[in-house]
PATOR-167984 format. One record per atom (N, C-alpha, C): x, y, z; residue number from 1; atom name. Coordinates in pm, 1 decimal. Layout:
BEGIN
{atom {X; Y; Z}; NUM; CA}
...
***
This chain:
BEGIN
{atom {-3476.8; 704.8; 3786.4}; 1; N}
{atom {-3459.6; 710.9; 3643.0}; 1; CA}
{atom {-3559.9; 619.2; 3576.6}; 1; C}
{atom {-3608.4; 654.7; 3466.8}; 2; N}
{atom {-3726.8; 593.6; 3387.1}; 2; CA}
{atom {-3613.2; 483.1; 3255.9}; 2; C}
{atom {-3727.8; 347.3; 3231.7}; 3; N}
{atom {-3664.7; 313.9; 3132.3}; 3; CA}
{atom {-3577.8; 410.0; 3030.7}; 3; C}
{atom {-3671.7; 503.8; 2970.7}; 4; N}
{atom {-3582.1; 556.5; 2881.6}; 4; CA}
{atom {-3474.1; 637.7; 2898.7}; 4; C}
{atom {-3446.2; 649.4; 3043.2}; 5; N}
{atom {-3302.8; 694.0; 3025.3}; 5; CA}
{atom {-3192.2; 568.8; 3019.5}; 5; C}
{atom {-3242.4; 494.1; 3094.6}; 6; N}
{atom {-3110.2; 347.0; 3071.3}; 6; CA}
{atom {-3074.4; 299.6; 2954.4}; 6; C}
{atom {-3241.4; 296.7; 2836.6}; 7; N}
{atom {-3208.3; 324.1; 2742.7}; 7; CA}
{atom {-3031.4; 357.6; 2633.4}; 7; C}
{atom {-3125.0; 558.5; 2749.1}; 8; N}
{atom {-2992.7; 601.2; 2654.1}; 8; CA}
{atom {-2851.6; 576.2; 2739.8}; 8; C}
{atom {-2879.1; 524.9; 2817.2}; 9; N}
{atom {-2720.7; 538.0; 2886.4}; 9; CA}
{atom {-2642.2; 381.8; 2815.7}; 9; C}
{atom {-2738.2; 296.8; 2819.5}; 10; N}
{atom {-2683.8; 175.9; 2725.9}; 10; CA}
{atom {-2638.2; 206.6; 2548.8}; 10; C}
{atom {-2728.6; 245.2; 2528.8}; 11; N}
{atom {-2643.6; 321.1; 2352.8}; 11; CA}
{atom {-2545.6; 395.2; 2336.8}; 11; C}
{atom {-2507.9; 494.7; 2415.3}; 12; N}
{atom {-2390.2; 549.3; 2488.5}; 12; CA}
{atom {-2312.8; 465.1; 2487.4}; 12; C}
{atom {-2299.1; 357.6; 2622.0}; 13; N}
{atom {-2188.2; 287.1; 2641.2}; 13; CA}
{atom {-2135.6; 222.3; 2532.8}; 13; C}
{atom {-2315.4; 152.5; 2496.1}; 14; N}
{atom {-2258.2; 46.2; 2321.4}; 14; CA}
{atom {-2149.1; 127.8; 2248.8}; 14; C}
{atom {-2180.2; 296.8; 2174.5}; 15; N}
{atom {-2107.7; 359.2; 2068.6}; 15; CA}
{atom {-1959.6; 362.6; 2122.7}; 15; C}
{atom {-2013.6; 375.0; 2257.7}; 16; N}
{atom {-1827.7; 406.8; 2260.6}; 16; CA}
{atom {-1757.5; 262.0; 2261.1}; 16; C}
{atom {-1788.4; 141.7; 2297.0}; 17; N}
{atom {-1759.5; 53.0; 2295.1}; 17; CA}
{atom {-1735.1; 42.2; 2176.8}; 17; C}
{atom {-1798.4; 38.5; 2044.3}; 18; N}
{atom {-1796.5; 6.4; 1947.6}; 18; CA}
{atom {-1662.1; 104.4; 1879.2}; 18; C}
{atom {-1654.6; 242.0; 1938.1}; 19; N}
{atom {-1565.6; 316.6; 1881.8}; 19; CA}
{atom {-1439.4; 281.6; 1937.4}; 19; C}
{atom {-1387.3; 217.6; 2047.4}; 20; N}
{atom {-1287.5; 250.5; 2115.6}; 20; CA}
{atom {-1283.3; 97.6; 2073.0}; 20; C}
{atom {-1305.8; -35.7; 2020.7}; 21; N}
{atom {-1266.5; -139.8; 1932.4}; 21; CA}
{atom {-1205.2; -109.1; 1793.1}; 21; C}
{atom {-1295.6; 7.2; 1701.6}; 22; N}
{atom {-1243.4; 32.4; 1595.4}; 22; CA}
{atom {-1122.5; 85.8; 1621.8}; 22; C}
{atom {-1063.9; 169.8; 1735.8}; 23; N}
{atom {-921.7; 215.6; 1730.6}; 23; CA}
{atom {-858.6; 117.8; 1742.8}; 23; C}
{atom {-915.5; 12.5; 1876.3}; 24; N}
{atom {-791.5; -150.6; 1866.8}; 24; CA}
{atom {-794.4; -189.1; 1763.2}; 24; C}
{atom {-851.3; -162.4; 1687.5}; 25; N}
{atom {-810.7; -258.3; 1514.6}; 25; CA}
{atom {-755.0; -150.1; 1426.3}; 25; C}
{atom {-792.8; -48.1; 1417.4}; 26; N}
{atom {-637.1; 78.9; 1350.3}; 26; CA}
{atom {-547.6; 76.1; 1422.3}; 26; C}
{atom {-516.2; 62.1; 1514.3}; 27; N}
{atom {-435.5; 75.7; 1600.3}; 27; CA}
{atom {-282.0; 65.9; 1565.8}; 27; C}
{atom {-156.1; 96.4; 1505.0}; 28; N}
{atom {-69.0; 48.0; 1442.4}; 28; CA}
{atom {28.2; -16.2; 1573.5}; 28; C}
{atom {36.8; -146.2; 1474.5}; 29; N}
{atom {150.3; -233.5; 1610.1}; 29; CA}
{atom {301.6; -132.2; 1610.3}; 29; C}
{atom {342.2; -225.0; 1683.9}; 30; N}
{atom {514.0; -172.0; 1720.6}; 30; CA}
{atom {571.4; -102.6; 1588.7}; 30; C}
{atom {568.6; -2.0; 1545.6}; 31; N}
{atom {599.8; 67.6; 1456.0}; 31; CA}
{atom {764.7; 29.9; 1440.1}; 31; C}
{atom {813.9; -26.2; 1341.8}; 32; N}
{atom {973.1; 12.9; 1284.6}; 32; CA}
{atom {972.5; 103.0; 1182.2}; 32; C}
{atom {1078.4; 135.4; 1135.8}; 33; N}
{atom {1145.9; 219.2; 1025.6}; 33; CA}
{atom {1077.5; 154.6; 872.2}; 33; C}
{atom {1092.7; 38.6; 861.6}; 34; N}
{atom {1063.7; 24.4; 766.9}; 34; CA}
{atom {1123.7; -128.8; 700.8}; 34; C}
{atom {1107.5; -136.6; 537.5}; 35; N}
{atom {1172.3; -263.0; 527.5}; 35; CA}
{atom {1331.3; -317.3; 519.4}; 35; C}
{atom {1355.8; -415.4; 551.2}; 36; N}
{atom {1523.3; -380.2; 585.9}; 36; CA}
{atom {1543.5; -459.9; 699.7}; 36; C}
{atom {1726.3; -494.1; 697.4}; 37; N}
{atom {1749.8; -535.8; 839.9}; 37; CA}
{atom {1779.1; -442.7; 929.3}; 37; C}
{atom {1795.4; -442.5; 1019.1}; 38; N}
{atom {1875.1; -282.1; 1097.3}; 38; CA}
{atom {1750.1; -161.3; 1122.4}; 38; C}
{atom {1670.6; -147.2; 1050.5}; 39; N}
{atom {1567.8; -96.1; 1103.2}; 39; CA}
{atom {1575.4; 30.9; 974.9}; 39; C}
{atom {1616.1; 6.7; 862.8}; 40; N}
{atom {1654.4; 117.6; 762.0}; 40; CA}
{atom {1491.4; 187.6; 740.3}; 40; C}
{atom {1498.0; 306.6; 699.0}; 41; N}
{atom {1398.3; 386.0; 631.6}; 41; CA}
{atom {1332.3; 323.4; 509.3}; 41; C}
{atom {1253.5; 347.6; 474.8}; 42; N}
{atom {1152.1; 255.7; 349.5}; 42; CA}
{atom {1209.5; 297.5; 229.8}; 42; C}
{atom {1276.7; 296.3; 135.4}; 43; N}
{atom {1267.1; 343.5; 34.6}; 43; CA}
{atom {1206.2; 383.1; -103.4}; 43; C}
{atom {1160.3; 468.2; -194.6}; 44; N}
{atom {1078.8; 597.2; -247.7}; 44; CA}
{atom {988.6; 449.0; -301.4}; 44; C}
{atom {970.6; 358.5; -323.9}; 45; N}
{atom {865.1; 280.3; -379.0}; 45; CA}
{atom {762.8; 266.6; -258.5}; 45; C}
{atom {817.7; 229.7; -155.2}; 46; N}
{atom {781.6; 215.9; -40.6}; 46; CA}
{atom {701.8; 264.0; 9.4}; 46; C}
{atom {736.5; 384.1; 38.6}; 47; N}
{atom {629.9; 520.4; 65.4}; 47; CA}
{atom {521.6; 545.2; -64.6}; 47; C}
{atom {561.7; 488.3; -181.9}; 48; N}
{atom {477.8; 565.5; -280.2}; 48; CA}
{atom {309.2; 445.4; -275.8}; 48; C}
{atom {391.9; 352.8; -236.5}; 49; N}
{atom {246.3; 217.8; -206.5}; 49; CA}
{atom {196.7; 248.1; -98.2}; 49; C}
{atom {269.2; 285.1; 23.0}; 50; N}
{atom {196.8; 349.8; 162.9}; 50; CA}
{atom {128.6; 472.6; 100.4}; 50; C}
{atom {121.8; 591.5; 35.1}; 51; N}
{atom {79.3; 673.4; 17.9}; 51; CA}
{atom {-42.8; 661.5; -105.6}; 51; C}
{atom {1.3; 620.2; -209.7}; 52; N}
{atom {-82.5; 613.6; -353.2}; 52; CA}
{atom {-137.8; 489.3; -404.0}; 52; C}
{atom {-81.6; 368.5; -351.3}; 53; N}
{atom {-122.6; 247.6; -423.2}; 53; CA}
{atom {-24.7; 162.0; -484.9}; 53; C}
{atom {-59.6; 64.4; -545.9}; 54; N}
{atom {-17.0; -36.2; -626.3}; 54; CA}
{atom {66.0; 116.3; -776.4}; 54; C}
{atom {-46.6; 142.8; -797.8}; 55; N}
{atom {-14.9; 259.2; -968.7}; 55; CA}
{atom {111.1; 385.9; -903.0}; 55; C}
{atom {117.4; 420.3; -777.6}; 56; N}
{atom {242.6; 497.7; -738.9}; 56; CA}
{atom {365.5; 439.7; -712.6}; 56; C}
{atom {339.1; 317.8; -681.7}; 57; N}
{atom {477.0; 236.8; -677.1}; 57; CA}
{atom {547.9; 215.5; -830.0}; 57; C}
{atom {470.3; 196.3; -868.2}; 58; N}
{atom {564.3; 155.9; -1024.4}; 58; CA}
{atom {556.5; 250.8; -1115.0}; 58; C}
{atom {522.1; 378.7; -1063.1}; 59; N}
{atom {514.9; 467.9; -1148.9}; 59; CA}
{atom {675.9; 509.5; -1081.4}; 59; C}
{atom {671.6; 511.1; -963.2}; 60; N}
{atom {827.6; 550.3; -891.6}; 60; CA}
{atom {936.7; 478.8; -970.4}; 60; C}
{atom {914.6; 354.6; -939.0}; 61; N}
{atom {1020.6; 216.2; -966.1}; 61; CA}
{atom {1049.8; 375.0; -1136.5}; 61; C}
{atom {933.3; 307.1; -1252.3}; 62; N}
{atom {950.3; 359.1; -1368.9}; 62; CA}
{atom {1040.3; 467.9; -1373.8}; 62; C}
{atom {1014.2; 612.6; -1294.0}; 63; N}
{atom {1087.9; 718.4; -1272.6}; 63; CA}
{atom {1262.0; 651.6; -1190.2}; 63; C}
{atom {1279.3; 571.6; -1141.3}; 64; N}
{atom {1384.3; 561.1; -1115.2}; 64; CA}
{atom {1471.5; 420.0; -1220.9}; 64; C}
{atom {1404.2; 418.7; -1279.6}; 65; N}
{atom {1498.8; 300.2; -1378.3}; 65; CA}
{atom {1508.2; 416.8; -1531.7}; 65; C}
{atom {1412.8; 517.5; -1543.3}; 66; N}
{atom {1413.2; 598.3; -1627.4}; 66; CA}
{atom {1551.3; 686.0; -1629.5}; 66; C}
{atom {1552.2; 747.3; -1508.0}; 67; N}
{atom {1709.9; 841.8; -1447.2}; 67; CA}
{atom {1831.2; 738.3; -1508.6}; 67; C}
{atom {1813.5; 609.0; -1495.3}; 68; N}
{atom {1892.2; 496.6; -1564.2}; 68; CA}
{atom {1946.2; 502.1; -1680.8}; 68; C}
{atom {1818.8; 536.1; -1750.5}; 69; N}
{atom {1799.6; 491.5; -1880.8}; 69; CA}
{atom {1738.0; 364.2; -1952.9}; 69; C}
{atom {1707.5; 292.6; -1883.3}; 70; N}
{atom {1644.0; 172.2; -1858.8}; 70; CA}
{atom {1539.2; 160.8; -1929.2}; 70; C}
{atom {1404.5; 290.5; -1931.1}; 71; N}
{atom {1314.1; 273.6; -1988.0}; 71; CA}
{atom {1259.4; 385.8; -2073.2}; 71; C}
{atom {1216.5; 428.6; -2185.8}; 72; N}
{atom {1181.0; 540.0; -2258.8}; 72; CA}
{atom {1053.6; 575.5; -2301.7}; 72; C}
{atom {1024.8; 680.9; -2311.4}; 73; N}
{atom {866.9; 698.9; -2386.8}; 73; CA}
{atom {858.2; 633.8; -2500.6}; 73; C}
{atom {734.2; 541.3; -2518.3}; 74; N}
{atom {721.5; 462.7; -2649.1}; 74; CA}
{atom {583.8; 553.8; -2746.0}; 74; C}
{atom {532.9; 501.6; -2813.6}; 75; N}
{atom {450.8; 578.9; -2938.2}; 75; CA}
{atom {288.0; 580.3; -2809.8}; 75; C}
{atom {235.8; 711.0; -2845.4}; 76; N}
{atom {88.4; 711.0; -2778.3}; 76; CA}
{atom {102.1; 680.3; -2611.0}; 76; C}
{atom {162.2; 755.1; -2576.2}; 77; N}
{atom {152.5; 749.8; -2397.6}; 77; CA}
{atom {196.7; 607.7; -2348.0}; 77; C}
{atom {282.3; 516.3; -2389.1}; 78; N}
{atom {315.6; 439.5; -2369.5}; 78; CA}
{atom {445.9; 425.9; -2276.4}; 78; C}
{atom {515.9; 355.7; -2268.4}; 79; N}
{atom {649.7; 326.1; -2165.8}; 79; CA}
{atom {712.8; 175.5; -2252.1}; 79; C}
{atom {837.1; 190.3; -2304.5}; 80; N}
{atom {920.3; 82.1; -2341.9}; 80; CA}
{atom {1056.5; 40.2; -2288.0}; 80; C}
{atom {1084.3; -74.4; -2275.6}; 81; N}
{atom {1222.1; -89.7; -2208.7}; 81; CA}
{atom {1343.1; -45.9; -2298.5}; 81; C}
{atom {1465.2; 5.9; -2243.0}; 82; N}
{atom {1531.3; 78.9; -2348.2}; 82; CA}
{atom {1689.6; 3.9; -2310.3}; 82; C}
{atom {1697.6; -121.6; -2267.3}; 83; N}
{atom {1830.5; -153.8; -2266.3}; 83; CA}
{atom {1800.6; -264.0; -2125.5}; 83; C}
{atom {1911.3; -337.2; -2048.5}; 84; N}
{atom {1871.3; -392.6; -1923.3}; 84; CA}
{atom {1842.9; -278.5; -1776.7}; 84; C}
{atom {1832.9; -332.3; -1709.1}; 85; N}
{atom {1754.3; -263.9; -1574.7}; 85; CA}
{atom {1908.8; -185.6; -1487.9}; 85; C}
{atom {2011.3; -213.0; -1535.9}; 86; N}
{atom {2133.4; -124.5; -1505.6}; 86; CA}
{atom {2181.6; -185.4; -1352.6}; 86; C}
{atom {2235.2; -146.1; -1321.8}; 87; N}
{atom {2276.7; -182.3; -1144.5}; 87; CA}
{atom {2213.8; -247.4; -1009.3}; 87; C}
{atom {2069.4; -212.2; -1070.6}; 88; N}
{atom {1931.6; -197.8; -952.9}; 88; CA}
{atom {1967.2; -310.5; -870.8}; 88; C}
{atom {1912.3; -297.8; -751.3}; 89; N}
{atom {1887.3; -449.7; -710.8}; 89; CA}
{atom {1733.0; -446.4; -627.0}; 89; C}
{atom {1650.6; -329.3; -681.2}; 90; N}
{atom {1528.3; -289.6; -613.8}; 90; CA}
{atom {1428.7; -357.7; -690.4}; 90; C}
{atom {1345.6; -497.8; -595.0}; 91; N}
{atom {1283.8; -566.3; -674.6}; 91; CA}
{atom {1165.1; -514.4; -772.9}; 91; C}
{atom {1106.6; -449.2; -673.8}; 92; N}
{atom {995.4; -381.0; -769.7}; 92; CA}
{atom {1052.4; -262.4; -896.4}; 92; C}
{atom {1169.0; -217.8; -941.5}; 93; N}
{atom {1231.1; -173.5; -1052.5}; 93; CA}
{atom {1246.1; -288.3; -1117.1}; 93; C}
{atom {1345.2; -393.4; -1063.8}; 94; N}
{atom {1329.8; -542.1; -1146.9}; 94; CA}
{atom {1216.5; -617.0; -1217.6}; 94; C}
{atom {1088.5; -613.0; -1131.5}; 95; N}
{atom {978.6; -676.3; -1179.0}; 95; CA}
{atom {944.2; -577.2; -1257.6}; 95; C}
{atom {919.1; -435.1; -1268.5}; 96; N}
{atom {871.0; -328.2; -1378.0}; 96; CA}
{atom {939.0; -386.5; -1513.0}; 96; C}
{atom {1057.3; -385.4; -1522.7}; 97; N}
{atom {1130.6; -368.9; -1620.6}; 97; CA}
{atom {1108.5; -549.8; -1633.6}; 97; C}
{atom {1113.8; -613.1; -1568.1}; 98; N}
{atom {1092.8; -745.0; -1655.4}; 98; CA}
{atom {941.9; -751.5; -1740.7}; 98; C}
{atom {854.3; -661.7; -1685.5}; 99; N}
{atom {710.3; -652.6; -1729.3}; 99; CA}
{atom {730.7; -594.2; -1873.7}; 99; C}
{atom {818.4; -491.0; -1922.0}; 100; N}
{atom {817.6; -412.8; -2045.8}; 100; CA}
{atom {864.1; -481.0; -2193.6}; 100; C}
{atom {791.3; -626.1; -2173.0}; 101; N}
{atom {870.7; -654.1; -2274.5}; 101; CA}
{atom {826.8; -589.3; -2426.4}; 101; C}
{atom {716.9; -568.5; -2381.0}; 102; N}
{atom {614.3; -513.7; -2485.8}; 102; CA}
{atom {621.7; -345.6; -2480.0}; 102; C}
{atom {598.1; -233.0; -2544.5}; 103; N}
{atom {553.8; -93.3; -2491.5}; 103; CA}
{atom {421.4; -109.7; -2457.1}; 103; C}
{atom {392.4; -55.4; -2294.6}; 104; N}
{atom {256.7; -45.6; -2196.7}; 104; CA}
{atom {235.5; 39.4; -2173.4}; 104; C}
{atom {109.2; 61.6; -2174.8}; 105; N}
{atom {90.6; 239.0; -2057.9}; 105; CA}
{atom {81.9; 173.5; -1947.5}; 105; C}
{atom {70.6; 300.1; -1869.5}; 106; N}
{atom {102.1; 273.0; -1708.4}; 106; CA}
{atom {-7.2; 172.7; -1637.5}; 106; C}
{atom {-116.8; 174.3; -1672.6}; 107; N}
{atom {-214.8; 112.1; -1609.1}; 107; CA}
{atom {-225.5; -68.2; -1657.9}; 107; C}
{atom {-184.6; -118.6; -1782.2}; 108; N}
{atom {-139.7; -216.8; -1772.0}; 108; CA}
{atom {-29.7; -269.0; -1733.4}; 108; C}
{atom {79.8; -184.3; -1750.0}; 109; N}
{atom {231.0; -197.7; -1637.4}; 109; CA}
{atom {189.2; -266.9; -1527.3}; 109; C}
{atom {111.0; -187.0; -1434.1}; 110; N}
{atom {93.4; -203.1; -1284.8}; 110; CA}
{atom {-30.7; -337.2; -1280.3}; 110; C}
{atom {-66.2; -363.3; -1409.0}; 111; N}
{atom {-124.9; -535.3; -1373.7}; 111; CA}
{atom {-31.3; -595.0; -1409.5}; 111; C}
{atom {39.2; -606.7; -1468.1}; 112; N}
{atom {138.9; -735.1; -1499.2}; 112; CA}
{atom {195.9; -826.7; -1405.4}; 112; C}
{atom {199.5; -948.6; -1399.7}; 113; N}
{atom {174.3; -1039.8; -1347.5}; 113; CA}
{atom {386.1; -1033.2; -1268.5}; 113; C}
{atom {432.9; -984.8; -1323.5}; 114; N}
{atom {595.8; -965.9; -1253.8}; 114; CA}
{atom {561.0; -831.5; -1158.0}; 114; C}
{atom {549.0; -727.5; -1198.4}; 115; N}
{atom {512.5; -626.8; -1108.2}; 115; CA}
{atom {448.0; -614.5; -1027.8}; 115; C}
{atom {288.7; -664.3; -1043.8}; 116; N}
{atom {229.1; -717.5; -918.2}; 116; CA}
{atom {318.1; -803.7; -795.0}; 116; C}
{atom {350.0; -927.1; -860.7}; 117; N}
{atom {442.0; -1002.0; -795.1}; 117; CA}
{atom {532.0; -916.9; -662.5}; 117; C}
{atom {585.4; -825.0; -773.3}; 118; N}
{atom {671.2; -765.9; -673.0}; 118; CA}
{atom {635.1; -638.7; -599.5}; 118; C}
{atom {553.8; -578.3; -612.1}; 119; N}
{atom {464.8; -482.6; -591.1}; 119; CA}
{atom {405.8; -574.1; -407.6}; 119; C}
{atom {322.1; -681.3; -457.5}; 120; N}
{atom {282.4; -743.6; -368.0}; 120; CA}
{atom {368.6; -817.8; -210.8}; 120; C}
{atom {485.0; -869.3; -284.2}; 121; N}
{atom {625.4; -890.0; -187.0}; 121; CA}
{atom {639.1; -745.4; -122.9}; 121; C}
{atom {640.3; -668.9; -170.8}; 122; N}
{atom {674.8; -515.4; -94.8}; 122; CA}
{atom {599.5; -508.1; -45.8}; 122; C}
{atom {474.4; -495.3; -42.2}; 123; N}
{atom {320.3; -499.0; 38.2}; 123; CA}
{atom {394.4; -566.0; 198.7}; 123; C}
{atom {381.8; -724.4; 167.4}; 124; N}
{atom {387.9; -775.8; 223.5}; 124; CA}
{atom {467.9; -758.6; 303.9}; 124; C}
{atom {629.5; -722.0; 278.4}; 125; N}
{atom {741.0; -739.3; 363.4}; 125; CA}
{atom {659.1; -562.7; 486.2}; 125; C}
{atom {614.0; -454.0; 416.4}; 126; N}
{atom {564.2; -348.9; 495.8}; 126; CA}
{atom {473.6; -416.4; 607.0}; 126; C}
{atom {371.4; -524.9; 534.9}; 127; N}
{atom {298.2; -534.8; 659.9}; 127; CA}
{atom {371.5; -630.9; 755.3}; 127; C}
{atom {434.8; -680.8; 786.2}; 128; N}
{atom {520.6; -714.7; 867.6}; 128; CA}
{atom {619.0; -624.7; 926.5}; 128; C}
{atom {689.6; -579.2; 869.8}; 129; N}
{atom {726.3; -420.4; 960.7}; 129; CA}
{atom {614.9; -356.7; 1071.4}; 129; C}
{atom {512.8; -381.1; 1019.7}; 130; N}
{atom {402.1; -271.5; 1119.7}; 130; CA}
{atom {382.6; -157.0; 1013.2}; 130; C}
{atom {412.2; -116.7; 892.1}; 131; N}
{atom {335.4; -5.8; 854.2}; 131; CA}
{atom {203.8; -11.1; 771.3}; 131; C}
{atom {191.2; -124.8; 735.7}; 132; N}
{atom {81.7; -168.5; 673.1}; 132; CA}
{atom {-26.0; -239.2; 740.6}; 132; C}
{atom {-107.6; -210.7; 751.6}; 133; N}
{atom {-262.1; -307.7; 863.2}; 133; CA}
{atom {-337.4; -365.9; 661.1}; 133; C}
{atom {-394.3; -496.6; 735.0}; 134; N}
{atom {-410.6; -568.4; 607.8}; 134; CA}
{atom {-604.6; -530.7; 582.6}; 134; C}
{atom {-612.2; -537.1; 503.0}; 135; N}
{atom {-776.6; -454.3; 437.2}; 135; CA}
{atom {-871.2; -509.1; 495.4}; 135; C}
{atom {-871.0; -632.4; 571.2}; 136; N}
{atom {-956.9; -713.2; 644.0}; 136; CA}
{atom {-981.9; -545.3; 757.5}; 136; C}
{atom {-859.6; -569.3; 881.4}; 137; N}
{atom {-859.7; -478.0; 997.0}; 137; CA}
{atom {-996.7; -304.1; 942.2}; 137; C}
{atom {-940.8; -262.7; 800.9}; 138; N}
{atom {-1021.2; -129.8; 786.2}; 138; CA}
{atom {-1172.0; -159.7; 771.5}; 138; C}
{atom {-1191.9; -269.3; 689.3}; 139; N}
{atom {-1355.0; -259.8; 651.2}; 139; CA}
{atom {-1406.3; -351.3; 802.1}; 139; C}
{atom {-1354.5; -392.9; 862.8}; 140; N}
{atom {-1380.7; -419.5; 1042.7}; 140; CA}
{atom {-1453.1; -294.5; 1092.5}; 140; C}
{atom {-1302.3; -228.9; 1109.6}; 141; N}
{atom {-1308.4; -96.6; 1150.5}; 141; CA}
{atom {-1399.8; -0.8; 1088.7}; 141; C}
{atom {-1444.3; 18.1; 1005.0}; 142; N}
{atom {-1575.6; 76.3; 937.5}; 142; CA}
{atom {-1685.5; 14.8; 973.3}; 142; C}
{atom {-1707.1; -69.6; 984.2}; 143; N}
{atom {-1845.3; -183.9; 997.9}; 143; CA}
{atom {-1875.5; -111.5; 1141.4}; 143; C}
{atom {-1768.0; -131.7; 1232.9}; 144; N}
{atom {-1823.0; -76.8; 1378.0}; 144; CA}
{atom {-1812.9; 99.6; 1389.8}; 144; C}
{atom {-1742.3; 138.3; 1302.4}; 145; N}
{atom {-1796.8; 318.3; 1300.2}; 145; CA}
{atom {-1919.7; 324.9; 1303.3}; 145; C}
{atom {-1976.4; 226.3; 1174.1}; 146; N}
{atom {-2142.5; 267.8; 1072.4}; 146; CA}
{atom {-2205.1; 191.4; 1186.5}; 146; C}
{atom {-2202.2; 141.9; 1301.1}; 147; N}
{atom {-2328.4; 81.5; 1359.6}; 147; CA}
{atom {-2328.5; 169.7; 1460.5}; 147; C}
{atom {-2201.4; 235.3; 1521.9}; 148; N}
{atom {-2242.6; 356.2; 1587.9}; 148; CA}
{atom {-2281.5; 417.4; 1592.5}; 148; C}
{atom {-2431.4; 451.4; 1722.2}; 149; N}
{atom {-2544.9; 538.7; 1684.3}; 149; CA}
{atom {-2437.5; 708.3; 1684.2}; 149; C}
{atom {-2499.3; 804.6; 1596.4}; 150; N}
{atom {-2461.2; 911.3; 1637.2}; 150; CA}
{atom {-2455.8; 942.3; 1757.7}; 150; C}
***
């Protein structure tokens, strides 16, 4: 065999090396159910931050303190609080509705410094469950895709 095949047999090994690290870092740990003691299922905020973001979670929370009555359409696409937060004991409905003191549209809702708050605690308690890998692990995991030769 001539240099240039060892060459290619070393770039080879490198990509896959490099690819089969990016899976150890996606890799999801010991998977549970979700947040909770007992191993309960996530509930609809839950999934809506695993699926859509920070802006699907409290758009949920909103839709479920709304069914309440809790919160109402205000003037110009807005959202206002329409009484207390009712029964809840779901923090991120709590932090929404402590955020409304004012009428918001949705996109300042979901900065407010209570909703984040709790938005972020939910984050958090997921990535400890195992369903959440923290943003460090993906742009890792990209860095060694993009150096992989085709």
């Amino acid at each position: 065999m001539g240099t240039g095949t060892w060459w290619w047999v070393a770039a080879v090994v490198a990509a896959w090396t490099e690819v089969l690290a990016a899976g150890v870092l996606l890799r999801a740990r010991r998977p549970g159910l979700g947040p909770g003691a007992g191993g309960a299922p996530p509930g609809p905020e839950a999934l809506a931050l695993l699926r859509g973001g920070r802006r699907a979670a409290v758009t949920v929370a909103l839709v479920a303190l709304h069914q309440r009555g809790a919160v109402a359409a205000g003037r110009k696409h807005t959202i206002r609080a329409n009484g207390g937060p009712g029964r809840t004991r779901d923090p991120v409905q709590l932090g929404v509705h402590r955020s409304l003191r004012n009428a918001l549209d949705l996109r300042a809702l979901a900065l407010r410094p209570e909703a984040r708050r709790a938005v972020d605690a939910l984050r958090a308690e997921l990535g400890r469950a195992g369903l959440l890998r923290p943003p460090a692990r993906h742009r890792s995991a990209r860095l060694l895709l993009a150096a992989a030769p085709a």
